[in-house]
N, C-alpha and C positions, 0 to 999 in steps of 0.2 A: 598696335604694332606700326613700325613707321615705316615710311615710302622706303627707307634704305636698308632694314630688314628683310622688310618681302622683297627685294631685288638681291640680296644674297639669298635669300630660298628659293628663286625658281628654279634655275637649274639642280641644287640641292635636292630641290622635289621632284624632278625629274624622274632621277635617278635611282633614288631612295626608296621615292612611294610605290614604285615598280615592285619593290621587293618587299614591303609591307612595313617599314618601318616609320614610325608616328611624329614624324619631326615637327610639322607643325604644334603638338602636344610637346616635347621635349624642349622645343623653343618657347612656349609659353611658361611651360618651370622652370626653367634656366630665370629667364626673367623675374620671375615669382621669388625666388633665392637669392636675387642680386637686390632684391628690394627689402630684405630684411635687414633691421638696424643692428646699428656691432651691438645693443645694449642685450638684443634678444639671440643672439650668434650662437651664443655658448648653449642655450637650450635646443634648437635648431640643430648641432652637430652632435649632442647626445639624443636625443630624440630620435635621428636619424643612423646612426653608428648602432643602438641597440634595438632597436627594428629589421634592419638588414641580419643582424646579429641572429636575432629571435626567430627569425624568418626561415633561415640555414637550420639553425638547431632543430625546429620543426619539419624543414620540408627535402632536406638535404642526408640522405643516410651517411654518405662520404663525409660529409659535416661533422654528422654526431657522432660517429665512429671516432673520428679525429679529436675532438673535445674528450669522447672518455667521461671520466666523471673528476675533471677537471672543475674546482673551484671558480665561480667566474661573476661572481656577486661585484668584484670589480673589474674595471674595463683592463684594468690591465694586467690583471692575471689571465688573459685570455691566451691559449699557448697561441706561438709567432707560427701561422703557414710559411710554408719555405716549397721551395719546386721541387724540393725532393722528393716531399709529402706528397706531390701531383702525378708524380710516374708512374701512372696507372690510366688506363685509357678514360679517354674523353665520357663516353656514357656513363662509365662508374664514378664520376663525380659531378651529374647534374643535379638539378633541383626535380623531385617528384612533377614538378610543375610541366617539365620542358623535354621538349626530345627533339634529336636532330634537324625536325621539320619545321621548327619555333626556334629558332638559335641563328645567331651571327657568332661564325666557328672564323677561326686563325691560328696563325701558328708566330712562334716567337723569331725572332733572329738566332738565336741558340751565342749570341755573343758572350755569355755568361759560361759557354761552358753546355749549359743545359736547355734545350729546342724545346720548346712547351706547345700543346695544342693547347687553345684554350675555349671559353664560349663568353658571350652575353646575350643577354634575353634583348630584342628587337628595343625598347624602348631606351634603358640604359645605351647600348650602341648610336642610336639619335641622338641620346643626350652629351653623347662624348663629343660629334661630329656640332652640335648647337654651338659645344663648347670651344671648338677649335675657330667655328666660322668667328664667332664672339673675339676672342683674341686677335686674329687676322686683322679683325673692323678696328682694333686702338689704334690701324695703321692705316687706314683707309683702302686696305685689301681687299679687293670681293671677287668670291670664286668664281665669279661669271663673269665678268669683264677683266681681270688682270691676269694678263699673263707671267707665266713661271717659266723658265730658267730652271728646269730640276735636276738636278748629280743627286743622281741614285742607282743602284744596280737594277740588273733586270734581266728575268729570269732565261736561259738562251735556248730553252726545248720550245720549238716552233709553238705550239697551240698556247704555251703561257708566254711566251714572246708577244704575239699577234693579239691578247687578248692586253698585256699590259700596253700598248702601242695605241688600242681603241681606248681605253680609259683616259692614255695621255690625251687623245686628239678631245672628249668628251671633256674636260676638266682644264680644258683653253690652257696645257702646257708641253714645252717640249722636253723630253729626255736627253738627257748627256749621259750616256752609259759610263759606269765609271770602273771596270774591273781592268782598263788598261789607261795609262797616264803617264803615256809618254810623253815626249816632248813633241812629235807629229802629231799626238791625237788631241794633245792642247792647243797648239796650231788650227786644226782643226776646228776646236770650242770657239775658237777666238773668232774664225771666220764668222761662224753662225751668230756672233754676238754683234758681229759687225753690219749683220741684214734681219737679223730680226728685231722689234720694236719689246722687247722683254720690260716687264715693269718690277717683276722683284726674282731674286735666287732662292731657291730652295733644296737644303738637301745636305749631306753629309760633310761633317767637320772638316774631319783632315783630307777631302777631297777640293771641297774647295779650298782648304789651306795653300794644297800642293797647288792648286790653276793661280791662285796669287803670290805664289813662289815664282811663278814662270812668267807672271805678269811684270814680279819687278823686275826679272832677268831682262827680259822686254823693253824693260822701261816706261811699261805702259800702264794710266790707268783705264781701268774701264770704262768710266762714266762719261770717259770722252771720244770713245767709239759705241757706247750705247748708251745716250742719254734719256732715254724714257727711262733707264731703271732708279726705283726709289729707295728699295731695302733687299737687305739679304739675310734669310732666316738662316741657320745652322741646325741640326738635328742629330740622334743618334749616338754620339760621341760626345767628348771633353771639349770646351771654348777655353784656353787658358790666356790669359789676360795679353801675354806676347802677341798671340794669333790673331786675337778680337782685334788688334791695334792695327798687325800686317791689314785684315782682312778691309778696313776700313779707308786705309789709308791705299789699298792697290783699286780697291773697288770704288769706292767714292761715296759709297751710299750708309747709312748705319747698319748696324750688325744688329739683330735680334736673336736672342738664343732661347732655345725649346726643348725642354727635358720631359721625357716620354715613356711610357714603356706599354707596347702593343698591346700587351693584356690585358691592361687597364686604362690610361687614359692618357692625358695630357696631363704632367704631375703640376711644371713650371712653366712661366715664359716672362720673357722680357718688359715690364709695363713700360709706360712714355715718360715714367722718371728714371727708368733705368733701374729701375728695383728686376730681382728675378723671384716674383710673384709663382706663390704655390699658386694653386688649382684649390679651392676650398670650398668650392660648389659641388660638384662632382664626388669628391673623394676624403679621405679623410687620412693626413700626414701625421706620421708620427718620428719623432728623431728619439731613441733608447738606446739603454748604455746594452752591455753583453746580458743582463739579468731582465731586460725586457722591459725597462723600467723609460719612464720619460727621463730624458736630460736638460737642464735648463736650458733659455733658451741661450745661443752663443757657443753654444756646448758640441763637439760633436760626437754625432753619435751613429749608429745603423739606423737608415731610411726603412719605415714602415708602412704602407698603403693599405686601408680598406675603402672599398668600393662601396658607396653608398645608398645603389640604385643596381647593382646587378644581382636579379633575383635567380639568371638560370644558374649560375657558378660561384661559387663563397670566393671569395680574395679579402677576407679579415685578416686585419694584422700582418699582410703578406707582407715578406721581407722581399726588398726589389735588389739587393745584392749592392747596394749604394752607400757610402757613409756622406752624412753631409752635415751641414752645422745653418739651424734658422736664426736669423736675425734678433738681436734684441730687443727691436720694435717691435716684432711679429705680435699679430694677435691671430684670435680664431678665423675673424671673417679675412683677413690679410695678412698671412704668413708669408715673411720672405725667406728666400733660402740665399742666404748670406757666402755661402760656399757650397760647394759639389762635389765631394773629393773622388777622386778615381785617375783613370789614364785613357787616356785616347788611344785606339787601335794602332796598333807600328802598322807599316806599309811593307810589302815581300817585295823584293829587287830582284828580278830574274837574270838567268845568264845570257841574253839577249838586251838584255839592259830595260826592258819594261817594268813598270811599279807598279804593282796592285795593291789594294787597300785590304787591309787585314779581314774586314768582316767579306770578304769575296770569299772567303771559305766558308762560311757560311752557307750560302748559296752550293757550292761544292758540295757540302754534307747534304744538304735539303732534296736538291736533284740526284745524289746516287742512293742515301741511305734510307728518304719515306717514312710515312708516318711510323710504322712497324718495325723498328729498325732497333735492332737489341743495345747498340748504344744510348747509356746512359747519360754520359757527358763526354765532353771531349776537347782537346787539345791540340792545335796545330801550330808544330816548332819547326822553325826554315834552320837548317843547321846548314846550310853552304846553297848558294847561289841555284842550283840543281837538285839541291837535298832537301826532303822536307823528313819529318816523323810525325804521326799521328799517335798521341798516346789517348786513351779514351778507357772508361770503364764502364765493361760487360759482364753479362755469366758466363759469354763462352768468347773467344776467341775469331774476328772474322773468319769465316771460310775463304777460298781462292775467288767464289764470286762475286764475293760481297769486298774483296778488296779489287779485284777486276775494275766494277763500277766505280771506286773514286780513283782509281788510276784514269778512268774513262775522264769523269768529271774536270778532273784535275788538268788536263788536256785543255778539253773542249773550254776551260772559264782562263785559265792562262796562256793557251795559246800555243806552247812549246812545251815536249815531255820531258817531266823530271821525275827522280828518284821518290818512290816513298816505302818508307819503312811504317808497320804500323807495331804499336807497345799495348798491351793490355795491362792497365794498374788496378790496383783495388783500390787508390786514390789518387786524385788530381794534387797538385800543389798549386796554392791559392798565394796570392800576393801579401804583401806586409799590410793590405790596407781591407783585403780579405775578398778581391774581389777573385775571380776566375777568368782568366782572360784567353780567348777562344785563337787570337795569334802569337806567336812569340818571336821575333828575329833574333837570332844567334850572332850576326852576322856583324 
């Protein structure tokens, strides 16, 4: 292992080995798989795809219940998980292996529409974190010396407030809350940019979009009131080729984009030719037409994920809600994903004239509604400036408490009280490109 390894593990280790998780081990197979030749790939990603497979069938009752007595002598008759499948509490879908005590548990953004708790077993979780520090390093990023710059939300009930705040101060970054963006509290960013020694951005799409909207309004670029910075990651959301342009040209440093999904891993990211490189250490991408089938490559089709290393929780086949189209180059050991189709979150325009970024509702559902919370999916449409509507599907109908608290929520994450109606459907409407999208502006 080299001197530049182990100085991205200490504080990694720090942290980590606190909580039992085996990163020193996870970085060792991380490595161990980037050394295998493309000629031996294709055996390596079957070998490994029907092992995790075998694994669940045996050790997962929520698994084999789901399979049924489903044909599966081929990989790709194997039926597509979907989150629908998973609404059912956490314990009734581990592996015999694992119980609450043995797990790294989270919970989704619910941007889809549908908020998932989910698990991985301790080792798989290292090998996700091996896998991001590894990407970070094509840039010369190290989570112990570079400082971040991060627009992200964060959570406003005091104890997970104060506990996200220690993590910032522990992981050498600062926070830029992002559920208000106006044009004072971008004022604001810009000051902190102007005294702190920031070395790269991190953090959601059309938030930093909107800070280099207000840059060019300015007139300003960044790099020349904070010149240590080198790069700026994007996360979360859509990069559409307009914005990656804006964002480069306001900020001054490259643009690297990071396609993700909590539950699983780090799917994409950016490599140093500019390709947007799958993840094909970790996980296993599949792009299929509507019959579950692969599509050539060039082709697009519905994004499929299984996880290759997580023994507490099955994610075969999971459908991640994404259509996208791989590269024609793509191979097994380097797939690229040539496009990403979907939409970036709209932004709510209040009657005070503040913007918030769509997935701030998010955080709205998370703090009123809880893990237990009879919504299934859900939907938030701003129909006038003051107006919002929640349509969402249930078995029953909120009660006055349970809409009480996002009236509460609602307050407390924008600032100023507005109207909400709430809809109970027996379906959501999905986009032309199928995706579910958690905000809507009317407006």
């Amino acid at each position: 292992m080299t001197k530049a390894t182990l100085s991205i593990l200490n504080l990694f280790d720090v942290t980590m080995r606190i909580k039992g998780f085996p990163v020193e081990e996870a970085q060792a197979r991380l490595q161990e798989i980037k050394q295998i030749p493309e000629g031996s790939y294709t055996q390596y990603v079957e070998d490994s795809r029907n092992t995790i497979f075998s694994y669940h069938l045996k050790h997962t009752p929520f698994y084999r219940r789901f399979i049924a007595d489903t044909a599966t002598a081929v990989w790709e008759d194997i039926p597509i998980l979907k989150k629908k499948d998973l609404q059912i509490s956490l314990p009734q879908r581990l592996s015999d292996n694992f119980n609450a005590k043995k797990i790294h548990t989270g919970k989704t953004s619910g941007s889809s529409g549908t908020p998932l708790h989910y698990a991985k077993d301790y080792f798989c979780h290292a090998l996700t974190w091996a896998g991001i520090i590894d990407r970070f390093g094509w840039y010369g990023l190290d989570f112990n010396t570079s400082y971040q710059a991060r627009f992200y939300g964060i959570p406003l009930e005091f104890t997970a407030y104060q506990k996200e705040r220690v993590k910032d101060r522990l992981s050498n970054r600062y926070r830029f809350p992002i559920f208000d963006l106006s044009e004072e509290k971008m004022e604001e960013f810009l000051s902190v940019f102007r005294r702190k020694k920031f070395d790269y951005i991190n953090g959601h799409t059309s938030s930093i979009v909107l800070f280099a909207k207000f840059l060019k309004r300015k007139n300003i670029k960044l790099i020349t009131i904070c010149p240590t910075l080198t790069h700026c990651i994007v996360t979360s959301e859509m990069l559409f080729p307009d914005d990656k342009i804006l964002l480069e040209d306001q900020l001054g440093v490259p643009v690297i984009n990071e396609y993700g999904a909590s539950e699983l891993d780090l799917l994409a990211f950016t490599n140093t030719s500019g390709e947007f490189q799958v993840n094909s250490e970790n996980i296993y991408l599949e792009i299929v037409d509507d019959a579950g089938k692969p599509v050539p490559y060039g082709m697009p089709g519905r994004i499929l994920v299984t996880m290759l290393y997580n023994k507490a929780h099955p994610f075969i086949r999971y459908e991640v809600g994404d259509l996208g189209v791989l590269d024609e180059t793509s191979t097994l050991k380097k797939p690229i994903l040539k496009e990403l189709l979907g939409r970036a979150n709209d932004n709510a325009i209040l009657v005070n004239g503040t913007t918030v970024p769509g997935h701030t509702f998010y955080y709205v559902a998370k703090s009123s509604m809880g893990e237990d919370s009879i919504v299934h999916e859900f939907v938030m449409i701003q129909n006038a400036k003051d107006t919002f509507t929640l349509k969402y599907v249930a078995e029953r109908n909120l009660n006055k408490t349970e809409e009480e608290a996002l009236q509460d929520a609602l307050l407390t994450y924008l600032g100023v009280k507005v109207i909400l109606k709430c809809e109970r459907v027996e379906l959501l409407d999905r986009s032309n490109r199928g995706k579910l999208k958690q905000f809507i502006s009317e407006l």
